[in-house]
MARBA-231432 format. One record per residue (C-alpha): x, y, z; residue in three letters. Coordinates in pm, whole numbers, plus 50000, padded with zeros to 5 digits. Layout:
REM MARBA-231432
XYZALA;...
//
This chain:
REM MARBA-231432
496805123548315UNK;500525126148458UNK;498495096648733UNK;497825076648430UNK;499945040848414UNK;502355033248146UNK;503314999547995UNK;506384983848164UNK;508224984647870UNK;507855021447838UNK;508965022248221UNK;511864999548187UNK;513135023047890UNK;512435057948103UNK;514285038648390UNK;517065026948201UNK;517405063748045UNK;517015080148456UNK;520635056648485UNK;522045067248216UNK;521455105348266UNK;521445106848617UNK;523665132948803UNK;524585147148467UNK;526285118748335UNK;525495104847931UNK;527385116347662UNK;526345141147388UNK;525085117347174UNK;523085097347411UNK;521885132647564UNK;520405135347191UNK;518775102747175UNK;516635109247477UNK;515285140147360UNK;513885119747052UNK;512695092147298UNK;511305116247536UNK;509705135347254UNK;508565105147062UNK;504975096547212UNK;502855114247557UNK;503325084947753UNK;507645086347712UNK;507585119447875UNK;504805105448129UNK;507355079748234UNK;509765103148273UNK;507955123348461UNK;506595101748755UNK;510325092248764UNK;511155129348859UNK;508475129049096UNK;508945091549263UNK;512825104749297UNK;511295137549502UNK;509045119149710UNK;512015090749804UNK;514105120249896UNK;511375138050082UNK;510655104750287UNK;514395093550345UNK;516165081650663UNK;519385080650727UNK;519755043150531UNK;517405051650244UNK;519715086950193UNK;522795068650226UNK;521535042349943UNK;520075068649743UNK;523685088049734UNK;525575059049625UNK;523055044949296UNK;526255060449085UNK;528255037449252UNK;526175010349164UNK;524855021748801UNK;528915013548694UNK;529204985548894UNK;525814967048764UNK;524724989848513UNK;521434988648372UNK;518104977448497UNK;519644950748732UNK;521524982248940UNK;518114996448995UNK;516304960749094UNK;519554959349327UNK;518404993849459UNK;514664988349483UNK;515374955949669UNK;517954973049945UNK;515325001149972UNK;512644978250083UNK;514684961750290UNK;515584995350460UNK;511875001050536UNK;509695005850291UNK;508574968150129UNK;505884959649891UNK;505485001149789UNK;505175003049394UNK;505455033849242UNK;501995043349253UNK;502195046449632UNK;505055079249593UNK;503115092249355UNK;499295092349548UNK;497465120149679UNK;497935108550032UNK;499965083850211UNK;501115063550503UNK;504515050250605UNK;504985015050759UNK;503345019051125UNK;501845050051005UNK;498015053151077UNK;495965087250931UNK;492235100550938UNK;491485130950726UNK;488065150250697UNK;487475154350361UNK;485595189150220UNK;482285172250198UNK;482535155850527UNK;483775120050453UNK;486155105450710UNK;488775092150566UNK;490955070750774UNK;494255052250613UNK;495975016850741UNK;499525011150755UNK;501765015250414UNK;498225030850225UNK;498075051149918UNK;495395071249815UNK;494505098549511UNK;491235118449590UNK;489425138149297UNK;486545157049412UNK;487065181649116UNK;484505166648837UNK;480375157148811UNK;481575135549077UNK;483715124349435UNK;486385101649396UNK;488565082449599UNK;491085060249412UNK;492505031049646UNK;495895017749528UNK;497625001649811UNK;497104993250146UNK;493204999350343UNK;490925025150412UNK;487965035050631UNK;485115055650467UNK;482135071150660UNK;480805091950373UNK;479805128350432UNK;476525147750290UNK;477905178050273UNK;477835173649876UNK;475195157449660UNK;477565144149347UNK;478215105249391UNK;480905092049576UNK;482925064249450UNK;485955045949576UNK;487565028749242UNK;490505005149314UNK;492314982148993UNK;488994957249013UNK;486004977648995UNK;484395006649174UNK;482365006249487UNK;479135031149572UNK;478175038449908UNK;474755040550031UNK;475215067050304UNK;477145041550475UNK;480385034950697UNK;483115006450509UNK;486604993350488UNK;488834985650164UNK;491374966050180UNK;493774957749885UNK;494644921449855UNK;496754902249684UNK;493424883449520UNK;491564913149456UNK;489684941149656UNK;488034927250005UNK;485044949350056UNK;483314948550470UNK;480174970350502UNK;480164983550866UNK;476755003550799UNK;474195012350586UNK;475154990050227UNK;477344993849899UNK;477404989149569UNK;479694969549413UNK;480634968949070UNK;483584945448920UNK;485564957848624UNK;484904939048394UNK;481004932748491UNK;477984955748420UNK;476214944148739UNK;476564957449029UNK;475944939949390UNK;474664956349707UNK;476434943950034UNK;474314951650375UNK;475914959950677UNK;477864933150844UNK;478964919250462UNK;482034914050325UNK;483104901249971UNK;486234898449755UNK;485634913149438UNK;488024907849125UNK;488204920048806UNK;486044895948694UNK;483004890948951UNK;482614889949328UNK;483354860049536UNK;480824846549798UNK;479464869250075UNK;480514864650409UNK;480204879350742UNK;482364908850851UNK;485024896151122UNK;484774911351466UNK;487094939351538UNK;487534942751136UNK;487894979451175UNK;490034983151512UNK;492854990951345UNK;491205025651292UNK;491455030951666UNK;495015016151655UNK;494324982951800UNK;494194948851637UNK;491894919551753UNK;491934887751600UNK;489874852951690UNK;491724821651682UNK;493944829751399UNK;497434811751389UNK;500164828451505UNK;501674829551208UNK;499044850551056UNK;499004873451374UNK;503104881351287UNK;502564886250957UNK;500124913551066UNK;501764928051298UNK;504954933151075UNK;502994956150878UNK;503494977551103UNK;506834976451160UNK;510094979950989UNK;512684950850942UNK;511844918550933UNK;509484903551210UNK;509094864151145UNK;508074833751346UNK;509334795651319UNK;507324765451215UNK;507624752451571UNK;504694777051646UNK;503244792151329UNK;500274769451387UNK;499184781951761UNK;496144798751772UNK;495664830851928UNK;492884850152060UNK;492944889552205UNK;493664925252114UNK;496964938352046UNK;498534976952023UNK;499644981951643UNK;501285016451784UNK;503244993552029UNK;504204957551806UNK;506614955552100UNK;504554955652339UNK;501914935052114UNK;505004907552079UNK;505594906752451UNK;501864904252549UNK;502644869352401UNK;504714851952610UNK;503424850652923UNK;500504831252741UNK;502174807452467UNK;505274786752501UNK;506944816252297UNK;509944836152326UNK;510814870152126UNK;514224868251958UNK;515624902751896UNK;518964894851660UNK;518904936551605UNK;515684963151660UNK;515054948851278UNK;515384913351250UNK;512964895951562UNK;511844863951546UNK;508694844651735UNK;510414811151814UNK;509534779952070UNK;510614786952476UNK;
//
């Protein structure tokens, strides 16, 4: 249960309260009223404690920037007080390296750092391999196996080393495997589902049916139902083998990629966000992928500092 969400206003209050208490700071009295917050209701004092352990996984992940930033929040708790210091924070945090990462992804079972690619062998055989900036919690404790996908994308070839059901459960439904071989991917619209082998089953949130995808299908399931089936892109799952390869896509798309993989900023200008690019690119390498550019496109590679580069017309 200390996994379980909380309502944002419950969050906003714990966070406000981490500010005010932080490095021993608060007076008596407001010392007092947390204790009757904290104590007030299970989910207070589950706030407050994925706050203790987000703060030990930042410090247990920090560079030299984010442990600089980290050391001076006093500094900016009395300059901006409040919730607007810590958006202030959050915001120079993910600029230092670690954008788009919620809260959920400190707190997971398992996860990857930008650039970071990871397989695992789970105890009943699954291979379990995670993308760039993924987060993962993995319950294999109850009647059955589960694998809770909160950011980011996985690769699952399920193991039989265990007869209890396998799911993988992300925020819009849950997805069965078949004795199969499949990538999830969280999206912005929803869950994208690709069966590589064998089939799934694929059950929306809010739905009571569920769908089987065969191999070579992919979908985009929300909440609410599953989009149209489509085929399964070549090369979806070459990231696993730390390689992308893309089809015509538009450069701009290709960047954006790419700078998943990366820290800093990596952008391109409208001059060329609409060439199209074919090929296969290093993601352990984006340096090399950038390069690997120019000698076919009328591109150059900008490099203002190792964390601001730029795709731009020759």
């Amino acid at each position: 249960m200390r996994h379980a969400p909380v309502s944002s206003k419950v969050l906003e209050a714990a966070i406000a309260w981490k500010l005010c208490l932080d490095e021993g700071s608060g007076t008596p009295d407001e010392r007092s009223e947390f204790t009757r917050w904290h104590a007030a209701h299970e989910e207070h004092a589950r706030a407050w404690l994925q706050l203790g352990m987000l703060d030990q996984r930042v410090n247990a992940a920090a560079g030299p920037v984010r442990h600089a930033l980290l050391q001076s929040r006093a500094g900016l708790r009395q300059r901006l007080g409040g919730l607007a210091g810590m958006l202030l924070l959050g915001g120079l945090l993910a600029w230092a390296g670690a954008p788009s990462l919620s809260p959920t992804y400190w707190l997971a079972d398992q996860s990857t750092s930008t650039g970071e690619l990871r397989t695992l062998r789970l105890e009943d055989g699954t291979l379990l391999s995670l993308n760039s900036q993924t987060a993962v919690d993995i319950d294999f404790q109850g009647e059955q196996r589960l694998i809770v996908l909160h950011q980011g994308e996985i690769s699952v070839e399920t193991g039989h080393k265990d007869s209890r059901p396998l799911l993988v459960r992300t925020e819009e439904g849950r997805l069965r495997p078949l004795g199969t071989r499949f990538l999830v991917k969280r999206e912005k619209a929803g869950t994208r589902l690709e069966v590589l082998q064998a089939s799934v089953a694929a059950k929306p949130q809010h739905s009571g049916d569920e769908q089987v995808l065969r191999e070579g299908q992919q979908v985009l399931m929300s909440a609410d139902g599953l989009g149209s089936v489509s085929p399964v892109a070549v090369g979806s799952d070459a990231w696993t083998r730390g390689m992308l390869v893309v089809d015509n896509v538009r450069l701009a798309d290709l960047v954006a990629t790419l700078g998943q993989y990366r820290s800093g900023h990596l952008g391109v200008s409208d001059a060329v966000a609409e060439l199209r690019v074919s090929g296969s690119f290093p993601l352990t390498d984006t340096d090399l992928a950038l390069a690997s550019l120019q000698p076919v496109l009328p591109v150059k590679i900008e490099r203002h500092t190792p964390w601001w580069v730029t795709v731009t017309a020759k």
